[in-house]
C-alpha positions as CSV (number, residue, x, y, z in Angstrom):
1,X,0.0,0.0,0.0
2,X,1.4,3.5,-0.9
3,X,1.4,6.5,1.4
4,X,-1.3,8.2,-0.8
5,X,-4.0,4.8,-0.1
6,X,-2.9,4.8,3.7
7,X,-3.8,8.5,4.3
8,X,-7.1,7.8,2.6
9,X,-8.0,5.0,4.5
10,X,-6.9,6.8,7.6
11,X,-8.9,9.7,6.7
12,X,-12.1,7.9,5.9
13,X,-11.9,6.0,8.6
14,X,-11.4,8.7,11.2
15,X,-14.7,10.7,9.1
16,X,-16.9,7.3,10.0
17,X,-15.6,7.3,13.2
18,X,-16.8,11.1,13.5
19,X,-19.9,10.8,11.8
20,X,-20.9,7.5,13.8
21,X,-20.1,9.2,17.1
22,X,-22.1,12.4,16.1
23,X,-25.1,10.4,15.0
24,X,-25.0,8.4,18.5
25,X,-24.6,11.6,20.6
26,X,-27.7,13.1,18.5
27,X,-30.0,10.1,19.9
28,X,-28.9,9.5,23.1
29,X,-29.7,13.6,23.7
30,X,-32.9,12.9,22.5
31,X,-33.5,10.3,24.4
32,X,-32.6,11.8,27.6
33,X,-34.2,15.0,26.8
34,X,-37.8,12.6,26.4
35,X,-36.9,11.0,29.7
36,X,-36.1,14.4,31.2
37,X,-39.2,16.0,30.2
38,X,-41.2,13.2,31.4
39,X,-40.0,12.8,34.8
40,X,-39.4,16.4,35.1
41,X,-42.0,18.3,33.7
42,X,-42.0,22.1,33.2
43,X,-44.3,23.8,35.4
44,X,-47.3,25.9,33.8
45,X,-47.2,29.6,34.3
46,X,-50.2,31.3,36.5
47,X,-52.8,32.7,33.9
48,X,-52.0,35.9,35.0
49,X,-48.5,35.8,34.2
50,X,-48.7,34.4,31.3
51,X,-50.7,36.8,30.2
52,X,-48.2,39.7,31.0
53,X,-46.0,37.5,29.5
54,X,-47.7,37.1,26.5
55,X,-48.8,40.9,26.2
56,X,-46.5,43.5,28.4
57,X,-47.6,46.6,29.1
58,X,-45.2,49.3,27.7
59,X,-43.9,51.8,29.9
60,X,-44.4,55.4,29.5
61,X,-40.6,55.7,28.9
62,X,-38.5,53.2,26.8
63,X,-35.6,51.3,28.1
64,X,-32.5,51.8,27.0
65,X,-31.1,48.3,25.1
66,X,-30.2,45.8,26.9
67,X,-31.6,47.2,30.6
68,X,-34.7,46.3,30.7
69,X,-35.8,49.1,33.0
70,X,-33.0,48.5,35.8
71,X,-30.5,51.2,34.9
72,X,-30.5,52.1,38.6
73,X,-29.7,48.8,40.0
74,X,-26.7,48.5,37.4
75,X,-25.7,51.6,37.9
76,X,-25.0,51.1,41.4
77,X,-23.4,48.0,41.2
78,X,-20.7,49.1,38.8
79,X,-20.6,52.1,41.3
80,X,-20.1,49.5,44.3
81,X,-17.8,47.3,42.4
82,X,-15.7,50.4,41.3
83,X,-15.2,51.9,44.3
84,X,-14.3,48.2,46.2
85,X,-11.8,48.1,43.2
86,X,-10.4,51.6,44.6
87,X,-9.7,50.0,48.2
């Protein structure tokens, strides 16, 4: 066998070896994920959160992105955590 057949068999046999493990580790995620979810099930939201979940009110003034209406509270952490970076 030459060094050009050797490589290919090498290199096919390392992509099956790949692609078998790949295909495995797709179904034994799915089957935990169904034994998961049956033993574990998620719990329903309250109808009344759900349905501020499914239709928020909007606040008089918009958040900026990525704050979701708590500037103050990160604010004041970065404040805290500067200042004990100070000490």
């Amino acid at each position: 066998m030459s060094i050009m057949q050797q490589g290919l068999t090498l290199m096919a046999t390392g992509m099956a070896v790949v692609f078998s493990f790949l295909v495995i580790l797709i179904y034994v995620t799915k089957f935990i994920s169904t034994i998961v979810s049956k033993f574990f099930p998620e719990k329903p939201l309250p109808v009344k959160l759900a349905a501020q979940a499914a239709h928020p009110v909007p606040s008089a003034k918009p958040a900026a992105a990525g704050f979701d209406g708590r500037q103050n509270e990160i604010a004041a952490a970065i404040a805290a955590a500067a200042f004990q970076r100070r000490q």
